[in-house]
DSSP file (Angstrom, degrees, kcal/mol; ACC not computed):
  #  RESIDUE AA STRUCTURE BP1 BP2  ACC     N-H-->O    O-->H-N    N-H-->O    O-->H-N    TCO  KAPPA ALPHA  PHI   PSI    X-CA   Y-CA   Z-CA
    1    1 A X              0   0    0      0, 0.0    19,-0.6     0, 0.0     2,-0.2   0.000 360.0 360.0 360.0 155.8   41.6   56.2  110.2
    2    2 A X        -     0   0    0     17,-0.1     2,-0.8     1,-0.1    15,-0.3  -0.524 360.0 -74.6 -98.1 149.0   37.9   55.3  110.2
    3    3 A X        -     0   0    0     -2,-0.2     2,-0.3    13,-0.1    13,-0.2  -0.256  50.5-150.5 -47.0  97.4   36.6   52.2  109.4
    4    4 A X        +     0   0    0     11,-1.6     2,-0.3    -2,-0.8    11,-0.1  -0.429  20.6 177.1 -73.7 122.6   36.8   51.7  105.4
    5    5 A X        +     0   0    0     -2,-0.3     9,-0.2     9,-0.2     2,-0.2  -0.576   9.4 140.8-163.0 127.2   34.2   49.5  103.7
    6    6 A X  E     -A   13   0A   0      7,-1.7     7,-2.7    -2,-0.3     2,-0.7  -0.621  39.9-116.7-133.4-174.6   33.2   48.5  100.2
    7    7 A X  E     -A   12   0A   0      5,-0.3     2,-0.5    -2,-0.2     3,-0.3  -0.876  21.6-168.8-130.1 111.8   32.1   45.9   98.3
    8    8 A X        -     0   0    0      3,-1.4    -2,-0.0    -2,-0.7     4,-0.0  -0.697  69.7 -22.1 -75.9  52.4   34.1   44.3   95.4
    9    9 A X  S    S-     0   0    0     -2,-0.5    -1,-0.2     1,-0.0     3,-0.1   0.818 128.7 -47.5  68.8  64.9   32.5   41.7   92.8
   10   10 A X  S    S+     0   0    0     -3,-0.3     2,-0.5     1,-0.1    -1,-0.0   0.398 121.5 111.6  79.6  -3.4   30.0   40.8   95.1
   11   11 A X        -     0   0    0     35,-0.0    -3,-1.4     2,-0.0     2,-0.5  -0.849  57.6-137.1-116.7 132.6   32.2   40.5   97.7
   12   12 A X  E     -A    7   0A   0     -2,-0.5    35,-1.0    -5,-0.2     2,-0.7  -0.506  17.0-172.2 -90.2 130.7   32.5   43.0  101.3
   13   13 A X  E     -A    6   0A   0     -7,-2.7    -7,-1.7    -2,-0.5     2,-0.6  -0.887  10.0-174.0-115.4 130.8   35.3   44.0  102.6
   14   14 A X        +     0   0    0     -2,-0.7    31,-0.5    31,-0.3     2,-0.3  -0.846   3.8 178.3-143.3 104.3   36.0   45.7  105.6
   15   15 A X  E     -B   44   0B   0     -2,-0.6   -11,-1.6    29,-0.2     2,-0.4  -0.737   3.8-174.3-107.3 150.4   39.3   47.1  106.9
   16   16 A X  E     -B   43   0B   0     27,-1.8    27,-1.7    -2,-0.3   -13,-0.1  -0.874  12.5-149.8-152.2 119.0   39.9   49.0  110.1
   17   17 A X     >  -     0   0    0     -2,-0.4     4,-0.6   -15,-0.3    26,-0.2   0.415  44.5 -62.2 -73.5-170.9   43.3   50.6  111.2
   18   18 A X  T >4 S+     0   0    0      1,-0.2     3,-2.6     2,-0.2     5,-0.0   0.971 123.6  62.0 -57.2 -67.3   45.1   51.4  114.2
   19   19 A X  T 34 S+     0   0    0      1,-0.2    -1,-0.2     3,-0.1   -17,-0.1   0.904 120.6  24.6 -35.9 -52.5   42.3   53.9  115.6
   20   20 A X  T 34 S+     0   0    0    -19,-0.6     2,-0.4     2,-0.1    -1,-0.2   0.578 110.2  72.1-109.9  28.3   39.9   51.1  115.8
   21   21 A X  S << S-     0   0    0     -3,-2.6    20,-0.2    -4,-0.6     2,-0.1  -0.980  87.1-114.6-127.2 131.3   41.8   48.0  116.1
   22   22 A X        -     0   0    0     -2,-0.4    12,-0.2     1,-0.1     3,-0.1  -0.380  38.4 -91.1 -66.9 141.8   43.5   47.5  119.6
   23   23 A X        -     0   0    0      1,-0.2     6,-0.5    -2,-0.1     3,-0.5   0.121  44.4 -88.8 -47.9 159.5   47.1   47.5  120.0
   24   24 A X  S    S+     0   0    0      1,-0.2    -1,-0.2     5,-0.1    11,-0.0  -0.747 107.1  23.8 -67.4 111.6   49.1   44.8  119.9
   25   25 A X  S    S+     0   0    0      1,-0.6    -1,-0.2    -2,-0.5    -2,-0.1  -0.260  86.8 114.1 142.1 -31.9   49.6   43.0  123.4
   26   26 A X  S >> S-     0   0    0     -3,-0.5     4,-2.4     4,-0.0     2,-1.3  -0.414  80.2-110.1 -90.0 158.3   46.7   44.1  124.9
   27   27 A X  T 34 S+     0   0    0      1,-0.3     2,-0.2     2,-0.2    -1,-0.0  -0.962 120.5  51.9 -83.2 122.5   43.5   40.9  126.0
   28   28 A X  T 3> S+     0   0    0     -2,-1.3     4,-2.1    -6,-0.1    -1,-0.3  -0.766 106.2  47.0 -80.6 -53.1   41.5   42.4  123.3
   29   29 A X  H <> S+     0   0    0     -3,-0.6     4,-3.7    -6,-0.5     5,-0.3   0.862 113.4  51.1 -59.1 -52.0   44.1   42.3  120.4
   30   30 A X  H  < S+     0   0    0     -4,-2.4    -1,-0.2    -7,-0.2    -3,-0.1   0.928 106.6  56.4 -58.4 -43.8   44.9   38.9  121.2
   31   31 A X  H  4 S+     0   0    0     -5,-0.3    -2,-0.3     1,-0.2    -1,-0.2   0.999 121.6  25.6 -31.8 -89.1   41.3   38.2  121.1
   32   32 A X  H  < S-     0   0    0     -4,-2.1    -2,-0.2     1,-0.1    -3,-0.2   0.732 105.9-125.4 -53.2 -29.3   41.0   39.2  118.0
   33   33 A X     <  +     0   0    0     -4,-3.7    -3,-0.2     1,-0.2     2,-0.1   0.660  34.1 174.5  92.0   1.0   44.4   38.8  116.5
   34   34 A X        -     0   0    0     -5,-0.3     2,-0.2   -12,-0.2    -1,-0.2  -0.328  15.5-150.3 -84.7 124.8   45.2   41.5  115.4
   35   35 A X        +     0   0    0      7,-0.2     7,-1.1    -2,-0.1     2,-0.2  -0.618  16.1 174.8-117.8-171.0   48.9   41.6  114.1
   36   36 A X        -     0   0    0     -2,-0.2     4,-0.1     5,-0.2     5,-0.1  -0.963  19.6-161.4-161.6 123.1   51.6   44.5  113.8
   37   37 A X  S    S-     0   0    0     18,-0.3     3,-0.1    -2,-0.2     4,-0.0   0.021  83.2 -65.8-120.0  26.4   55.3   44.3  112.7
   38   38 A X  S    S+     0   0    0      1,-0.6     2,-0.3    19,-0.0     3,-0.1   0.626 123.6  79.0 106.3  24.0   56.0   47.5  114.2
   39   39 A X  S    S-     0   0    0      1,-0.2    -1,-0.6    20,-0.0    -2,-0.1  -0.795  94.4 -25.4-143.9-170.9   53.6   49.5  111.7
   40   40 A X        -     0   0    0     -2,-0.3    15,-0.7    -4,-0.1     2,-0.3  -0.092  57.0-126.2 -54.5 137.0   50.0   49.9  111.6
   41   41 A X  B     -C   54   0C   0    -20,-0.2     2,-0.4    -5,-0.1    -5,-0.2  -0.692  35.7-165.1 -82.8 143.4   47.8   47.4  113.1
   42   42 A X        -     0   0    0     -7,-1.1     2,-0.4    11,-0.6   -25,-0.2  -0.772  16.0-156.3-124.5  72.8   45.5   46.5  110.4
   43   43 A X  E     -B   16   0B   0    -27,-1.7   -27,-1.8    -2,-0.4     2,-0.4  -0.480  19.1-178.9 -64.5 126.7   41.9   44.5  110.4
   44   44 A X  E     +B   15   0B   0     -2,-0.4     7,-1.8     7,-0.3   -29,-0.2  -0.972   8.3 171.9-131.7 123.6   40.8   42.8  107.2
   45   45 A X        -     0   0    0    -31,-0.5   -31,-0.3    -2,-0.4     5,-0.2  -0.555  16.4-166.8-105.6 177.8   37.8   40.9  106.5
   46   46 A X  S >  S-     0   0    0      3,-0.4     3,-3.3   -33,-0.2   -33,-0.2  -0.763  85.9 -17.4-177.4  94.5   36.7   39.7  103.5
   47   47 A X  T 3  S-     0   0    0    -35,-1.0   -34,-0.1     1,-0.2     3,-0.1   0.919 129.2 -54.1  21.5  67.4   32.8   38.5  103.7
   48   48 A X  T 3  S+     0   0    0    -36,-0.4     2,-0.6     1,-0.1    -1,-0.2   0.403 114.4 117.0  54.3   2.4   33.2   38.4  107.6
   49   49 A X    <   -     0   0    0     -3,-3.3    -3,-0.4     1,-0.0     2,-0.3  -0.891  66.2-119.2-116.3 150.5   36.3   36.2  107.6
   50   50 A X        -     0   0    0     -2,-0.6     2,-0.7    -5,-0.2    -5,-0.2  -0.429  15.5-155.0 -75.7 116.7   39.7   37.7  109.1
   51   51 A X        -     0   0    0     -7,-1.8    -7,-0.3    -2,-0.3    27,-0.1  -0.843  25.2-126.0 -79.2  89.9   42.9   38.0  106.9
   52   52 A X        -     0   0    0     -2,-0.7    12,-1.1    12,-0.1     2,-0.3   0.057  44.1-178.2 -72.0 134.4   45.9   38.0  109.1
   53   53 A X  E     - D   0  63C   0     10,-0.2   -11,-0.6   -11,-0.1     2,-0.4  -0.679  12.9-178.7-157.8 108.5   47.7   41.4  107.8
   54   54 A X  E     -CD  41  62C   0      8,-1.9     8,-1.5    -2,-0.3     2,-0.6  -0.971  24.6-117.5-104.2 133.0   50.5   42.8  108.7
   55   55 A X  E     - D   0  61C   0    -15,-0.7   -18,-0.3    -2,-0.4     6,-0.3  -0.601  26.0-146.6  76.8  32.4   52.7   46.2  107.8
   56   56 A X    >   -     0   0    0      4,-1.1     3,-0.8    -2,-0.6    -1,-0.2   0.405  27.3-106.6 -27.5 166.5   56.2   45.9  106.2
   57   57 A X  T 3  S+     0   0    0      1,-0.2    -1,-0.1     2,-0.1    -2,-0.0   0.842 121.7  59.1 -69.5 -36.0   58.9   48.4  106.9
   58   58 A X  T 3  S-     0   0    0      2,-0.1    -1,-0.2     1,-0.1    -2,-0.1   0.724 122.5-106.6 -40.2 -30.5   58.5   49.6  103.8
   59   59 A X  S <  S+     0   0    0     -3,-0.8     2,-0.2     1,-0.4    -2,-0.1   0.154  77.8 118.1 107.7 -14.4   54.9   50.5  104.4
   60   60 A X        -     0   0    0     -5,-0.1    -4,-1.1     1,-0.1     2,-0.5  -0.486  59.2-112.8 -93.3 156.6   53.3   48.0  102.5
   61   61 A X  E     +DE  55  71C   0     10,-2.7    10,-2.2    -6,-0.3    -6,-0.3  -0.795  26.9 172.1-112.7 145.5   51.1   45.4  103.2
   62   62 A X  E     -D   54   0C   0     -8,-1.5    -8,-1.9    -2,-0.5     2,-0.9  -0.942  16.7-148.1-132.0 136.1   51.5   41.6  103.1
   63   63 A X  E     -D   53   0C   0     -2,-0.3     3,-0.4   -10,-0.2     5,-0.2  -0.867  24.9-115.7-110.1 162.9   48.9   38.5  104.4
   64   64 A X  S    S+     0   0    0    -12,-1.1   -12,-0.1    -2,-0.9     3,-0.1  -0.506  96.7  37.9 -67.8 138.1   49.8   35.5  105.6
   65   65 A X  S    S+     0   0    0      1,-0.3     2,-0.2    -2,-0.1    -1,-0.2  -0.310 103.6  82.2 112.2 -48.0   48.8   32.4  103.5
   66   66 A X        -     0   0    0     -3,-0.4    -1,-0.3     1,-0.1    15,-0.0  -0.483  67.6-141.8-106.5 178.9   49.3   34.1  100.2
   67   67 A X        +     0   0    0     -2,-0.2     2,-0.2    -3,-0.1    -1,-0.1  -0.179  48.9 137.3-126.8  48.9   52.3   34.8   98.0
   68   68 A X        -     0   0    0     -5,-0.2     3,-0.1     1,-0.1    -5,-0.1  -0.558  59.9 -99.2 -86.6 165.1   51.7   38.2   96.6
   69   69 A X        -     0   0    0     -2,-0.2    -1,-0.1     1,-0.1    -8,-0.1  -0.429  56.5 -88.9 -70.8 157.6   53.7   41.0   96.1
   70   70 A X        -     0   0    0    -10,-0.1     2,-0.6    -8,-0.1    -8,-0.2   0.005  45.7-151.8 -44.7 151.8   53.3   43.6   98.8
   71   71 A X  B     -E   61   0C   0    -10,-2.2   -10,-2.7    -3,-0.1     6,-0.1  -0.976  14.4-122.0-141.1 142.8   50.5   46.1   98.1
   72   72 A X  S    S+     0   0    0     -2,-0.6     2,-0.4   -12,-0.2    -1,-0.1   0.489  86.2  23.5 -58.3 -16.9   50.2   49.5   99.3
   73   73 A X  S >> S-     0   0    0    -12,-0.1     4,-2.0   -13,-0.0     3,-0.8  -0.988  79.9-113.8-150.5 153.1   47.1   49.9  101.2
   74   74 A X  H 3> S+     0   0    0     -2,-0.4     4,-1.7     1,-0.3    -1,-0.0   0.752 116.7  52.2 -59.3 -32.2   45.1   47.1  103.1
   75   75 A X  H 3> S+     0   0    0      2,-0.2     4,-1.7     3,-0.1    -1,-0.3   0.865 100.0  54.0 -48.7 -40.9   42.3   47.5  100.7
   76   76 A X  H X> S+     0   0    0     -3,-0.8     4,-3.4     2,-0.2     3,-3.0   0.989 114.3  52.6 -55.6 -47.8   44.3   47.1   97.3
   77   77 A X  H 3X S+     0   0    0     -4,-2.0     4,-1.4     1,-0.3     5,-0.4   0.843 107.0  54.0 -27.1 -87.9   45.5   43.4   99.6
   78   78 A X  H 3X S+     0   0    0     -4,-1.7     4,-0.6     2,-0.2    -1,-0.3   0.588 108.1  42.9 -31.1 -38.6   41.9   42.9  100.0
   79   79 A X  H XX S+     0   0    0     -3,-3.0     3,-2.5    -4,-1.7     4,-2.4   0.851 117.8  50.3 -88.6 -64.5   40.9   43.1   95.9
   80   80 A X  H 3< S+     0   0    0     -4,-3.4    -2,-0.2     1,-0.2    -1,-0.2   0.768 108.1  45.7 -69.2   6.9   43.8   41.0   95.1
   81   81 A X  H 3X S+     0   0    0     -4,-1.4     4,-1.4    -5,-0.3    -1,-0.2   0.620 114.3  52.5 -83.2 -20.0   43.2   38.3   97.5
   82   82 A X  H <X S+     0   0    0     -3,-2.5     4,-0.8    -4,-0.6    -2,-0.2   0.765 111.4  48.5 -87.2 -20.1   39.6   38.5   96.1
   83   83 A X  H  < S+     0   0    0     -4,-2.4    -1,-0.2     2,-0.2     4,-0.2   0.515 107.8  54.8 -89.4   3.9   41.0   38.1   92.5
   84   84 A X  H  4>S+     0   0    0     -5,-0.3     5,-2.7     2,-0.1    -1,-0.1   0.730 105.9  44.6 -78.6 -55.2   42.9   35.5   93.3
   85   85 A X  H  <5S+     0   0    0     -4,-1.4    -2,-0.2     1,-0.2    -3,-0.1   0.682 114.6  53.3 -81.2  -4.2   40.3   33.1   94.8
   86   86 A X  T  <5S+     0   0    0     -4,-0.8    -1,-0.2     1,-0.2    -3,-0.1   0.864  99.4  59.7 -91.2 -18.4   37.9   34.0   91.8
   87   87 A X  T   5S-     0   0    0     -4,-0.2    -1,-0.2    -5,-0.1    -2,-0.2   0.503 122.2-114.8 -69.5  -5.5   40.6   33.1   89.4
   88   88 A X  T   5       0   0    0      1,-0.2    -3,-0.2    -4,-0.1    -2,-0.1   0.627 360.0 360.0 104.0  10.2   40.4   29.4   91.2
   89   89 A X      <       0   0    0     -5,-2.7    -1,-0.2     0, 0.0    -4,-0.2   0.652 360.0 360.0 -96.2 360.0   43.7   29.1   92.8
């Protein structure tokens, strides 16, 4: 998958999947961070800063730090983490 980017109540977001995010293990990935729970490695920013985001077995995606319910594609993650922090929490 190709690099995905939009912008959301002012805010940009830019996720990029296993095709352009290096596997897990390897000195780039580590670099970067990028994590993987045995499903697609996922990168998510959010005005240039990185959301740690991994893959359930289910398929779904969860970050670290917040306590939402899973959401189906690393973008939907992205608007509710951005509707979260405009709601003040």
């Amino acid at each position: 998958m190709a690099e995905q980017r939009e912008t959301y109540k002012g805010r940009e977001i830019v996720v990029r999947t296993e095709v352009d995010v290096p596997r897990e293990g390897t000195a780039e990935s580590t670099a970067i961070g990028t994590g993987s729970a045995g499903g697609e490695a996922v990168d998510l920013k959010i005005d240039g800063k990185k959301i740690f985001v991994i893959q359930n077995s289910s398929g779904s995606y969860i970050a670290t730090g917040f306590a939402f319910d899973p959401q189906p594609s690393p973008m939907d993650l992205a608007r509710k983490i951005i509707d979260y922090r405009d709601a003040g929490r």
